[in-house]
Each structure stands twice: as structure tokens, then as C-alpha cells.
C-alpha positions as CSV (number, residue, x, y, z in Angstrom):
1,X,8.0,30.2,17.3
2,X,6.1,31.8,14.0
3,X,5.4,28.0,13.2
4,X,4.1,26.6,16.5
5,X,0.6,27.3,18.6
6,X,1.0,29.2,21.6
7,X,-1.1,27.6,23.6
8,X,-0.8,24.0,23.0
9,X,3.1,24.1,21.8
10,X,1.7,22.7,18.5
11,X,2.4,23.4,15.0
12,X,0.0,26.2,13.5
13,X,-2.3,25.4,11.2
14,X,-0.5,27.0,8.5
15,X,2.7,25.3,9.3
16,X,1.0,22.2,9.8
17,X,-0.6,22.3,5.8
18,X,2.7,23.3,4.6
19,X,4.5,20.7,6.3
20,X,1.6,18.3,5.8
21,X,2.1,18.9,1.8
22,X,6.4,18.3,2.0
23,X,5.6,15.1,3.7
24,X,3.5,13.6,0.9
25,X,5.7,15.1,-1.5
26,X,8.6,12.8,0.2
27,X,6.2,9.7,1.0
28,X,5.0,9.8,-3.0
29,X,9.0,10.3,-3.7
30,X,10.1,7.3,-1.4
31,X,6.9,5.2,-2.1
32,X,5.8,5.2,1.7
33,X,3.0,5.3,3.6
34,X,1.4,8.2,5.0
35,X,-1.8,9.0,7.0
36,X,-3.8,11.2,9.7
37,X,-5.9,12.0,12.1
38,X,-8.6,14.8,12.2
39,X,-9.6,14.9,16.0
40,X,-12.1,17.1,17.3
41,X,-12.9,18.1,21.5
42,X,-16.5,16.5,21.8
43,X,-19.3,18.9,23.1
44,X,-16.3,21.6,23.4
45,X,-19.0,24.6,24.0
46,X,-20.4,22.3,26.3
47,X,-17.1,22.9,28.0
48,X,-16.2,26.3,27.7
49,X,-19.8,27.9,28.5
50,X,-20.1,25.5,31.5
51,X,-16.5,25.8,32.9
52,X,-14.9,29.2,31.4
53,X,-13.0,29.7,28.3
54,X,-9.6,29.6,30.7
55,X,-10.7,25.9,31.3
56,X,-11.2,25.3,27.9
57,X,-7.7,26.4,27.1
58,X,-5.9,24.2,29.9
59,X,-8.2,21.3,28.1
60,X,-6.5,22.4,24.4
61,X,-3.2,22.1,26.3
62,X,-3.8,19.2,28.2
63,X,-4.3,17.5,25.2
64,X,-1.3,19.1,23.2
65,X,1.0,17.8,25.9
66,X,-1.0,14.4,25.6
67,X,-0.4,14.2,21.7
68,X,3.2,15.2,22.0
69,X,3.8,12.4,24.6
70,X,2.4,9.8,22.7
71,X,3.0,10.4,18.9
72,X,6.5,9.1,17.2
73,X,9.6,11.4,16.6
74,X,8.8,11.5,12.9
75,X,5.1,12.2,13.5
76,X,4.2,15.8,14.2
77,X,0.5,17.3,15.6
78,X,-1.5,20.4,14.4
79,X,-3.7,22.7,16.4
80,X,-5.9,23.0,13.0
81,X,-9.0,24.6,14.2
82,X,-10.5,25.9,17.5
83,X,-11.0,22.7,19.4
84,X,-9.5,20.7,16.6
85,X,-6.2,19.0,15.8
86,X,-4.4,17.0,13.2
87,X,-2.0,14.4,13.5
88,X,0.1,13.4,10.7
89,X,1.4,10.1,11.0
90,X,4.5,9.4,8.5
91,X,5.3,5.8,7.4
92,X,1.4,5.0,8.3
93,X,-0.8,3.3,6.5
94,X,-4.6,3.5,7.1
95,X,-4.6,0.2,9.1
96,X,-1.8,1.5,11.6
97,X,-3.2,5.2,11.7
98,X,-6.4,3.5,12.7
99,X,-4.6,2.0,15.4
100,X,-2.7,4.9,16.7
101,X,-5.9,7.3,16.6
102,X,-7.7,4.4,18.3
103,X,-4.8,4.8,21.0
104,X,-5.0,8.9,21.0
105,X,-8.7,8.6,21.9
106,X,-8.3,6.2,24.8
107,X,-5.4,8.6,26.1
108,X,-8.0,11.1,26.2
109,X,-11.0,9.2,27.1
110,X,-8.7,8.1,30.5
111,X,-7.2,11.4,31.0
112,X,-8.3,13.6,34.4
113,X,-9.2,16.6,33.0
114,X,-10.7,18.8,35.4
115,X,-14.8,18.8,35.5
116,X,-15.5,16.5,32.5
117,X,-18.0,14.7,35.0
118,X,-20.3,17.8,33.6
119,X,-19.7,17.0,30.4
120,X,-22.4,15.1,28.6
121,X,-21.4,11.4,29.4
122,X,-19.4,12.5,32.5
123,X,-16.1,12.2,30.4
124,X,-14.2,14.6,28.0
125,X,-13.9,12.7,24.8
126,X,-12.9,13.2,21.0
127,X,-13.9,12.0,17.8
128,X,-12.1,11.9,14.8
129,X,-11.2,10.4,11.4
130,X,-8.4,8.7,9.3
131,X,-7.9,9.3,5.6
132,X,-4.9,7.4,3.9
133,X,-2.4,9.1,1.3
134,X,-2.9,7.6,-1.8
135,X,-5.0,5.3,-0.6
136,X,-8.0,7.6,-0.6
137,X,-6.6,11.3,-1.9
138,X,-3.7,12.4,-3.9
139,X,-3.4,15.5,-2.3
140,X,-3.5,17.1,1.0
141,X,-6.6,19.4,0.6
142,X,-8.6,16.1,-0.2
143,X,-7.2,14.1,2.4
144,X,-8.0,16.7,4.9
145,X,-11.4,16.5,3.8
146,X,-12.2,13.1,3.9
147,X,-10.8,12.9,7.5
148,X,-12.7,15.9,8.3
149,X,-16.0,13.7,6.7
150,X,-14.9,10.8,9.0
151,X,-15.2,12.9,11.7
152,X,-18.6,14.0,11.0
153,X,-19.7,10.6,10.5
154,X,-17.8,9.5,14.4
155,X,-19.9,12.4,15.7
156,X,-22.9,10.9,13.8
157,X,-22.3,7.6,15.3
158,X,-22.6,8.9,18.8
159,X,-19.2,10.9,19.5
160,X,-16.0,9.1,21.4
161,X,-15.0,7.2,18.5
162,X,-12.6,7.1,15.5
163,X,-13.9,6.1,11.9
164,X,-11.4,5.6,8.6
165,X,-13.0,7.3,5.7
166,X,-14.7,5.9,2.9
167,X,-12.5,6.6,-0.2
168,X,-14.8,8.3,-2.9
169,X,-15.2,6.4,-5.9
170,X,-13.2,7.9,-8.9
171,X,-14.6,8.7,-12.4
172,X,-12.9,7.3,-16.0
173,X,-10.8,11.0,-15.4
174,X,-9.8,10.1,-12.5
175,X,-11.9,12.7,-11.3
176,X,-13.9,12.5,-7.8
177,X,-17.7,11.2,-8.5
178,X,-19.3,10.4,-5.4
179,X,-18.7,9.5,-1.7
180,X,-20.2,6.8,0.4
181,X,-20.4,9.5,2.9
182,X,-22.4,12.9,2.6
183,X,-20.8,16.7,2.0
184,X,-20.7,18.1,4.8
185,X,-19.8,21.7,5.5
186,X,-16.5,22.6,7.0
């Protein structure tokens, strides 16, 4: 119970890092894939101040259950922030994470949540990113990030969407130089 969200039946964020970090230590181990998905509740205030914060938590639920229901055995999901979560997708490379995100955000998009038709668009939606172990970061505070940058750029693009970040290009060091995508806060 110390490990897992109240609310949502989630991991906790802190479990969820912790765990995130033994999993790439046993994907770099084995030589396997390993990916996620930063997802974030579009116009979530929206939500909440239109509808009440007891809404807003059947919503964070709703979706819990959703993610449960249609992530793999060996996958596991994160509450990570207030209206965000983290799927960690084990033996995934950036192509199929795409895929299953791409999947996640339908679920939701389709889902009957009660009043979305007075959320902007009539729907409750979610944006997010992918980010790729090894592929684009060698560890799980960078991975984290660049999802979280993907997600910026989805909510950039116009929101209900998922977007695979853009690995940053690497120094002679090996060191991190630049990013086709902007900083952005977090």
C-alpha cells in the first residue's frame, strides 16, 4: 500500500522512479528494449473548476482503471504528478511504445467520462510523449525529461495527441548539447 496511489490504485511516483530505474538497470543487463509514456489530462483545471475537484478525482480514477485494463502484465503505470501519469512499457521500443500510447489516447479519447462535453472540444483528452531507453537517454532522469518535452510539444501541437521525442544530439563527451525541442520548465 506505501507503494501504490490511493486514488487511482497506481504506483506512487516515488515507487514508480525507483522501479522505473531497476527496470533499465535489467533492460541494459539483458540488452532489451525499454520505453514510456508521459501523459498528461488536457485542460485538467478546465475540469476541476468547471465540475468540482470530486469530479476531477473520479476522472484520475477512471483513467487508472483504464490504464490498468489495457497495459501488459510486465508493464506497470504511475500517477507521477497531479493530472499526470507514466507508463513504463518493458520490452518496448520507441516504435511500439508509440503504438501503445497512440492506443492509451484513443481509450481515453472514446471513454464516457461524465461532463467532458464542457470541456474545450466537448471531449476529455490527453497528450503525451515517448522517450526510448538508450535510444534517446541513458538514464531515467533524462528519459523522463525528454518525454515530459514531448508532451509539451503534443500540447503545442494542439493537445489530443502523442509525439516521440527528439533525441538531443550528443557532444564528443558524450555529453548533452542541444535539443531539436526547446527547455521547457517542469
Amino acid at each position: 500500500l506505501a507503494n501504490e496511489d490511493s486514488l487511482t490504485k497506481l504506483y506512487n511516483k516515488r515507487f514508480g522512479r525507483d522501479n522505473l530505474a531497476l527496470c533499465m538497470n535489467d533492460a541494459e543487463k539483458d540488452n532489451r528494449a525499454l520505453s514510456i509514456y508521459l501523459l498528461d489530462i488536457d485542460h485538467f483545471k478546465n475540469y476541476n473548476d468547471t465540475n468540482g475537484h470530486l469530479a476531477g478525482d473520479e476522472v484520475l480514477r477512471q483513467i487508472g482503471r483504464l490504464l490498468l485494463s489495457v497495459i501488459r502484465a510486465d508493464d506497470f503505470a504511475v500517477l507521477f504528478g497531479g493530472e499526470e501519469f507514466l507508463v513504463v512499457f518493458q520490452e518496448t521500443d520507441k516504435e511500439g511504445a508509440l503504438m501503445a500510447a497512440e492506443k492509451i489516447r484513443r481509450q481515453v479519447e472514446g471513454y464516457p467520462f461524465p461532463f467532458q462535453d464542457r470541456q474545450p472540444g466537448g471531449n476529455l483528452t490527453v497528450s503525451g510523449g515517448v522517450a526510448a531507453f538508450r535510444t534517446d537517454a541513458q538514464n531515467s532522469t533524462d528519459l523522463i525529461r525528454l518525454a515530459d518535452e514531448a508532451l509539451y510539444e503534443a500540447k503545442r501541437q494542439g493537445r489530443n495527441r502523442v509525439i516521440a521525442c527528439r533525441t538531443p544530439y550528443l557532444s564528443a563527451d558524450g555529453g548533452s548539447i542541444s535539443s531539436d525541442l526547446p527547455s521547457l520548465p517542469t
